[in-house]
C-alpha positions in Angstrom: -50.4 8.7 30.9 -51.2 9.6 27.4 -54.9 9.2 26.4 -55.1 6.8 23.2 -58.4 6.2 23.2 -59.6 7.3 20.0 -63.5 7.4 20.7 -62.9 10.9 22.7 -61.4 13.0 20.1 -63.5 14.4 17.4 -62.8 13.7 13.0 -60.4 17.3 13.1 -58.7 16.7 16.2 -57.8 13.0 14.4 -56.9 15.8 11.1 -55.1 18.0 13.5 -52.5 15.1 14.3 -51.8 14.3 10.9 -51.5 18.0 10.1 -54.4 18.2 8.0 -57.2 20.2 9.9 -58.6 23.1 7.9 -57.0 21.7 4.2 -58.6 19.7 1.5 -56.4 16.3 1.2 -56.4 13.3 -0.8 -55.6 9.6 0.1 -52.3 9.9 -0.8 -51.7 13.2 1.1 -53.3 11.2 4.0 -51.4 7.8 3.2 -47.8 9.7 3.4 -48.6 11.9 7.0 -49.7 8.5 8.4 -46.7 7.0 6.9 -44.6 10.0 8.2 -45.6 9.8 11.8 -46.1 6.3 12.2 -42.0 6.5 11.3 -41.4 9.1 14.1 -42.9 6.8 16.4 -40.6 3.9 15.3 -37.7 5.8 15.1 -38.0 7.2 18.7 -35.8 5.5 21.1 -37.0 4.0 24.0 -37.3 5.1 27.5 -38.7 4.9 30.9 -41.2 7.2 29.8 -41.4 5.5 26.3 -41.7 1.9 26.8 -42.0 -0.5 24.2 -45.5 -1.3 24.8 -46.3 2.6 24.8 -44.6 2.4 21.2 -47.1 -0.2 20.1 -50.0 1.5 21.7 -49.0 4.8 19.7 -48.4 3.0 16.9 -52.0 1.0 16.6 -53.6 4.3 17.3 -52.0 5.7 14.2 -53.1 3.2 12.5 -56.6 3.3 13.8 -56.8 7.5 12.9 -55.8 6.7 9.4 -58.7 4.2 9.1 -61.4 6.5 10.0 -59.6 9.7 8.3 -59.9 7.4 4.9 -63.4 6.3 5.3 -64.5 9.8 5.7 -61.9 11.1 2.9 -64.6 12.1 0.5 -66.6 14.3 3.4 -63.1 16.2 4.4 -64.0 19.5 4.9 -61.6 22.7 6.1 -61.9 22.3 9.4 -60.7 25.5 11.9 -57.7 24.5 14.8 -59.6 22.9 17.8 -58.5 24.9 21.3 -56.6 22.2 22.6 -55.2 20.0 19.8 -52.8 16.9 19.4 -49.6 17.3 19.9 -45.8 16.0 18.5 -43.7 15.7 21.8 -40.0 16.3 21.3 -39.3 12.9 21.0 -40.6 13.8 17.3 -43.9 10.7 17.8 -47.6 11.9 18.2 -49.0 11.7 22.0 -52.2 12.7 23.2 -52.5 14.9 26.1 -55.4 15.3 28.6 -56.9 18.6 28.2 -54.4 21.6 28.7 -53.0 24.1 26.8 -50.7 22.5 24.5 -48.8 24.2 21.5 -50.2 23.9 17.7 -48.8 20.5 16.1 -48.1 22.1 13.0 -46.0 24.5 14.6 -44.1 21.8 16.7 -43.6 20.1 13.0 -41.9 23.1 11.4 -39.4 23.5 14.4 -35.9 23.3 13.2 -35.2 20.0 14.9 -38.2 18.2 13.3 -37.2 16.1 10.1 -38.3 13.2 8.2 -37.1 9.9 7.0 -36.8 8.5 3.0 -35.7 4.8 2.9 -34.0 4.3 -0.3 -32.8 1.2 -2.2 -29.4 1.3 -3.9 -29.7 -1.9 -6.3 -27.1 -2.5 -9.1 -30.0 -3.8 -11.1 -30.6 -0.7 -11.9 -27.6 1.3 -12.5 -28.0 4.2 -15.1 -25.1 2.3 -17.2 -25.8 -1.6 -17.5 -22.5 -1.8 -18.9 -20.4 -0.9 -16.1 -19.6 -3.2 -13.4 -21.9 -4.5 -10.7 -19.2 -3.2 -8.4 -18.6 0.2 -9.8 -21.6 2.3 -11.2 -23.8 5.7 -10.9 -27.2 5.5 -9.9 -29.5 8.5 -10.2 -32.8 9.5 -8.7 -35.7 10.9 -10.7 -36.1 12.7 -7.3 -34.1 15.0 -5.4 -34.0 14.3 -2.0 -33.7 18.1 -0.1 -32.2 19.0 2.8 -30.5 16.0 4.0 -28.6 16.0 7.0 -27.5 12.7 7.7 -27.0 9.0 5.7 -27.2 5.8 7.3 -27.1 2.0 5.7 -29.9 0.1 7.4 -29.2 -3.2 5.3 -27.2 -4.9 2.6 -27.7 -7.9 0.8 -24.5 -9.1 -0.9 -23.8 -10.5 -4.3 -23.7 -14.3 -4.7 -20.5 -14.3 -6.1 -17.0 -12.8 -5.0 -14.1 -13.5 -7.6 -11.3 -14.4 -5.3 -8.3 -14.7 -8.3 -8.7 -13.3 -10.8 -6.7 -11.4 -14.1 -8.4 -8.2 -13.2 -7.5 -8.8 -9.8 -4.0 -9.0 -10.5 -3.3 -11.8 -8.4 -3.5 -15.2 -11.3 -0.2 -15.5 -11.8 3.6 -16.2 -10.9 7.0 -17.3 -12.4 8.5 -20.0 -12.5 12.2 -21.3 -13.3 13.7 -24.2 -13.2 17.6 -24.2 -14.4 17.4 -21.3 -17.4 14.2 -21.4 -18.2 11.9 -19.5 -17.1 7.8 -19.5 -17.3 4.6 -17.2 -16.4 2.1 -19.6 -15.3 -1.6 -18.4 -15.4 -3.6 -19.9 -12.9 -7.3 -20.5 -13.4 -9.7 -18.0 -11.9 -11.5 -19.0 -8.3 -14.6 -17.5 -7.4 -16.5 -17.9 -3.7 -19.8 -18.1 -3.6 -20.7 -15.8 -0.4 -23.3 -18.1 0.6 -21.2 -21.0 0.9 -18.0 -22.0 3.0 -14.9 -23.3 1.2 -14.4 -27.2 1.2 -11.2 -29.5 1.0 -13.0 -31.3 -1.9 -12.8 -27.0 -3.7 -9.2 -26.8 -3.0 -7.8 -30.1 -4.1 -10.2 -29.2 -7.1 -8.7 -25.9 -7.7 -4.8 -27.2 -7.3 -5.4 -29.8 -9.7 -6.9 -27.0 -12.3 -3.8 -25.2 -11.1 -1.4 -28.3 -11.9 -3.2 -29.1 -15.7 -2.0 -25.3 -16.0 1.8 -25.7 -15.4 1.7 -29.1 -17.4 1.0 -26.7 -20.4 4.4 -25.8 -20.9 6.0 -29.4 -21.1 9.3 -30.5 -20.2 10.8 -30.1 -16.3 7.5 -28.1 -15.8 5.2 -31.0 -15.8 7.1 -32.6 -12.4 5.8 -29.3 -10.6 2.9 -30.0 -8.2 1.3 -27.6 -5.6 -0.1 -29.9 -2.7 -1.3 -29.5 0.7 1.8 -30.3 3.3 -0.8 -32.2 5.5 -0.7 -34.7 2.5 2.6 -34.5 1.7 3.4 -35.2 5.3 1.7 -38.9 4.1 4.6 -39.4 1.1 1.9 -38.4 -1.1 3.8 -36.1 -4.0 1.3 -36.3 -6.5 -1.6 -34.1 -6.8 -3.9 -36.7 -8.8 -3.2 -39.6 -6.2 -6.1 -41.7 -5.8 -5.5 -41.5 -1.7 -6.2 -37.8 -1.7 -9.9 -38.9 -2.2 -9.5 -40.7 0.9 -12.0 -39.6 3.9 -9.1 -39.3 6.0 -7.9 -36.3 4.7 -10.9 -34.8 3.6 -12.4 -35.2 7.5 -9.2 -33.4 8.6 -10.1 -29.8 9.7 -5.8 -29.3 9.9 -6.3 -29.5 6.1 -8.4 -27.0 5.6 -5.6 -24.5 7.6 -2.6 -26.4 6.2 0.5 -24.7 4.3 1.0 -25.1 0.9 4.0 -27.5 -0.8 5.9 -26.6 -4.1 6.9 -29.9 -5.0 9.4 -30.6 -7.8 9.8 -34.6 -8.6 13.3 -34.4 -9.8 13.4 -39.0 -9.5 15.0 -40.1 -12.5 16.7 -36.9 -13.8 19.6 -35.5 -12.8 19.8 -32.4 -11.3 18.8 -29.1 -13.7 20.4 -26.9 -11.1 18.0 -24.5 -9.3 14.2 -23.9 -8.8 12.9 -20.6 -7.9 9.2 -19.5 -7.9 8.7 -15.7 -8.0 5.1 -13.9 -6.9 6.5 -10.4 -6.7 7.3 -10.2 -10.3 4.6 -8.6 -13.2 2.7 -10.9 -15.6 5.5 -10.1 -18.3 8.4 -11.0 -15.3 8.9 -7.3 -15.1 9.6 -5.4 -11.8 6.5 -4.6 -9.8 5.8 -1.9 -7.1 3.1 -3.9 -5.8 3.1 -5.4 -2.5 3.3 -9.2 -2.3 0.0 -9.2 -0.4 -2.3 -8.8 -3.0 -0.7 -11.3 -5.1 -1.4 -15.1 -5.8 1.9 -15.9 -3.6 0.0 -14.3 -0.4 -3.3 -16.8 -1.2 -0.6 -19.6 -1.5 1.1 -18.8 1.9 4.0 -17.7 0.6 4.8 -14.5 2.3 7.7 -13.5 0.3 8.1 -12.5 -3.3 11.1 -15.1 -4.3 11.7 -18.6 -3.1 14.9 -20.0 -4.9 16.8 -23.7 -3.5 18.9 -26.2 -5.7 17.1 -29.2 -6.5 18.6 -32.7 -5.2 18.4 -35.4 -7.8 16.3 -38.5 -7.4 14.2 -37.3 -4.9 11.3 -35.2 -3.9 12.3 -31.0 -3.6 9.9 -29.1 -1.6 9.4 -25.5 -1.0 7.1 -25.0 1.8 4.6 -22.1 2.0 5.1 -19.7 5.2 1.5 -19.6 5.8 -1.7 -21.0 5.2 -3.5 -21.8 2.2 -6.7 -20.0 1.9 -8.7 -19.6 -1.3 -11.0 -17.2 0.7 -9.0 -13.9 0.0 -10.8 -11.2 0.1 -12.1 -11.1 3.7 -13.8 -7.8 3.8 -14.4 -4.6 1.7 -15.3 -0.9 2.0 -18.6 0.5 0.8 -17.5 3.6 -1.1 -20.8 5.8 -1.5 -19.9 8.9 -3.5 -22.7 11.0 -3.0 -21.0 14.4 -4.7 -21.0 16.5 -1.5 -18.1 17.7 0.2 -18.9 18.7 3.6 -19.5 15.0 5.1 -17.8 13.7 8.1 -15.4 10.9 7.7 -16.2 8.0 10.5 -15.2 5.0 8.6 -11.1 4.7 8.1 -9.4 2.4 6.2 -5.4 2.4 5.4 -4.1 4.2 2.8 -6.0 3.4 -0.4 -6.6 4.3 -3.0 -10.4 4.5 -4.4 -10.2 2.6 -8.0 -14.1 2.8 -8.0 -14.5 7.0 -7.0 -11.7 7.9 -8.8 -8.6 9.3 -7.0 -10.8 10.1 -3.7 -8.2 10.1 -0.7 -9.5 8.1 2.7 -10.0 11.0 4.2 -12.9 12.0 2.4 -15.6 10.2 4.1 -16.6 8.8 0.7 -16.4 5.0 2.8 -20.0 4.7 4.4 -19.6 0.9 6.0 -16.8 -1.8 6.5 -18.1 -4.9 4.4 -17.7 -8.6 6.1 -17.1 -11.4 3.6 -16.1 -14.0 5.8 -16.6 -17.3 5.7 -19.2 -17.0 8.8 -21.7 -14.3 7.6 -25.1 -15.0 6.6 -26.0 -13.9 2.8 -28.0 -10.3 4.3 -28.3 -8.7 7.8 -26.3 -6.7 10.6 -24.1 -9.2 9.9 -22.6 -8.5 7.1 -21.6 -4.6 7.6 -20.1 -2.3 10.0 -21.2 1.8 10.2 -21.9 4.9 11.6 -24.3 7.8 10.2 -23.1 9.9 7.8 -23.5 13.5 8.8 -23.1 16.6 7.0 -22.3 20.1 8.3 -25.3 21.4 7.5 -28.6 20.0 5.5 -27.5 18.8 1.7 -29.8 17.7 -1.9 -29.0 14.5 -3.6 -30.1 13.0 -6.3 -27.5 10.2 -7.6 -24.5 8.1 -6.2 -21.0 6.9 -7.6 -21.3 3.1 -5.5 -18.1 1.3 -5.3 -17.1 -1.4 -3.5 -13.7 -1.9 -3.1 -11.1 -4.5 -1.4 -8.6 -3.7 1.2 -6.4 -2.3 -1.6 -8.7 -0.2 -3.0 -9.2 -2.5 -6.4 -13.2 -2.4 -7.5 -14.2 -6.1 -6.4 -15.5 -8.6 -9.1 -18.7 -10.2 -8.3 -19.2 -12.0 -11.4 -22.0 -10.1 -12.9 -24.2 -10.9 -9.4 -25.9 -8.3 -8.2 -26.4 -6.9 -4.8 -28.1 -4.0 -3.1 -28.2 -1.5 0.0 -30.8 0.0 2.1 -30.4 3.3 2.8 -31.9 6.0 5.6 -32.1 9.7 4.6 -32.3 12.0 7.3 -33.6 15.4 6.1 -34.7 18.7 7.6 -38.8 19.0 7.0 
């Protein structure tokens, strides 16, 4: 058993575990090799020889050596190398040993396999360019971290807002025709606060936005209505009902999972021929190579790009969504940390994407660092929220800034709204 109490050792063997014997130091010198082996100790993984109560023992007895090495600080004298000094095991923590030859500390420190940890904060607050997106930006270091051999994200606290629909998203619009005519409707913007879950009172709020939209362009247009199929199933065609307020529905979980309903009100009229609604189109009703999955149509349910029928006079045509309606779209994301090396490994896959945020990087590259969980269940910060592996390079590596993108399952650069978020980061570097 290791011999922690501190009352037997003398003021340079205390020096002679921080790696200080025989050198003049100040309290900052002594503040960072406390610092730096009180982290060894905490990194160290336990075992039956390393319990967690020996970790806590170690660690207090740190704690204690710093206090008398800084009450003394002033009287710190070169001090020569005592016979038989403290000791860093290879576990990479400081043990005390009862009194046998044991090797020099310092040269246990220097070994190859010795290293040190940096925490660093990534936090779009303080991007070099305040102009570029929260979701997109460089960062640089006024230090350069030597040596690295590994990365690894210990936490992430995510922005408070994630814009779901958006123009720069791509996915806030569709066309519509009805007979001849035919019209791209722009759909308001929806954003998810990351904090909160979506609620039936949002989505009947957001498909009433969505109808005050299509009323814009007049005419046939106005008897267009987008409404839940759980409430048309109740003969309930129009969007601004004064039942869809009713508890009823807004108590019924199936409506929070329930398809969506084109419905066109063609009483009174007679029949203009055909309605068709088209998601796969561009904003300008152009051919687009896009796939119907990041569109508007794939938030609506609507798994195809076109949906055509002829319309029945004096009743009630309906188009019904193939899936759900979910304004929660984005479910997850990729952490893209750029960090300007090239000999990384590459642990964290995604499909084939392409990186809007690093420009052109393919996903092979190992650029991705962690798998990003937006879901409706996640708490705001925490293990939670992300999903990685070290980053290890083949061979040790300096850094001093980072590209940071985080990017949806498509490889746009998310929109958070101008909310900012941040990551904690563990460098791994070679002493």
């Amino acid at each position: 058993m290791f011999n922690l109490n501190i009352d037997e050792y003398s003021n340079s063997e205390l020096e002679e575990l921080f790696g200080l014997s025989g050198v003049h130091y100040s309290n900052e010198t002594l503040k960072q090799s406390y610092l730096r082996s009180s982290n060894q100790v905490n990194q160290t993984a336990l075992s039956k020889g390393f319990t967690s109560q020996t970790k806590k023992n170690t660690t207090l007895f740190l704690e204690k050596v710093y206090n008398i090495l800084n009450s003394n600080i002033k009287e710190t004298q070169s001090i020569a190398q005592p016979a038989n000094p403290t000791i860093f095991s290879n576990t990479n923590f400081p043990v005390i040993k009862p009194l046998t030859n044991m090797p020099n500390p310092k040269e246990m420190m220097e070994t190859p396999n010795a290293s040190v940890s940096k925490i660093i904060t990534i936090d779009s607050r303080f991007r070099d360019d305040g102009s570029t997106p929260a979701s997109n930006f460089g960062i640089s270091f006024k230090e350069t971290f030597n040596r690295v051999n590994s990365i690894e994200i210990q936490n992430l606290f995510t922005p408070d807002v994630i814009m779901m629909i958006s123009n720069g998203l791509g996915n806030n619009f569709f066309n519509l025709t009805i007979g001849n005519e035919t019209k791209t409707i722009i759909v308001p913007n929806w954003k998810q606060s990351t904090f909160d879950e979506p609620s039936y009172t949002k989505y009947i709020y957001y498909l009433r936005k969505v109808k005050k939209e299509i009323n814009k362009h007049g005419g046939l247009f106005q008897r267009v209505s987008f409404i839940p199929e759980e409430i048309v199933n109740e003969e309930i065609f129009d969007i601004f009902h004064s039942d869809i307020n009713n508890p009823m529905f807004a108590s019924n979980p199936d409506l929070m999972v329930s398809n969506l309903v084109l419905v066109f009100d063609a009483n009174g009229i007679n029949s203009p021929g055909t309605i068709s609604i088209d998601f796969g189109k561009t904003i300008d009703n152009k051919e687009d190579s896009n796939t119907i999955k990041r569109k508007l149509g794939n938030i609506f349910g609507y798994r195809k790009e076109k949906y055509q029928q002829n319309i029945t006079a004096n009743s009630y045509n309906t188009i019904v969504s193939d899936g759900p309606f979910d304004l929660n779209a984005i479910r997850y994301g990729y952490l893209v940390l750029d960090d300007y090396q090239s000999n990384g490994d590459s642990k964290v896959y995604s499909n084939d994407i392409t990186y809007d945020g690093c420009k052109q990087l393919p996903a092979s590259s190992g650029k991705i660092l962690s798998k990003l969980d937006f879901s409706r269940n996640s708490s705001g910060a925490g293990m939670d929220r992300y999903t990685a592996v070290p980053r290890n390079y083949q061979g040790s590596v300096n850094i001093n800034k980072f590209q940071v993108s985080i990017i949806d399952e498509f490889g746009r650069v998310m929109e958070f709204n101008n909310s900012d978020w941040s990551i904690t980061l563990i460098l791994n570097s070679n002493k």
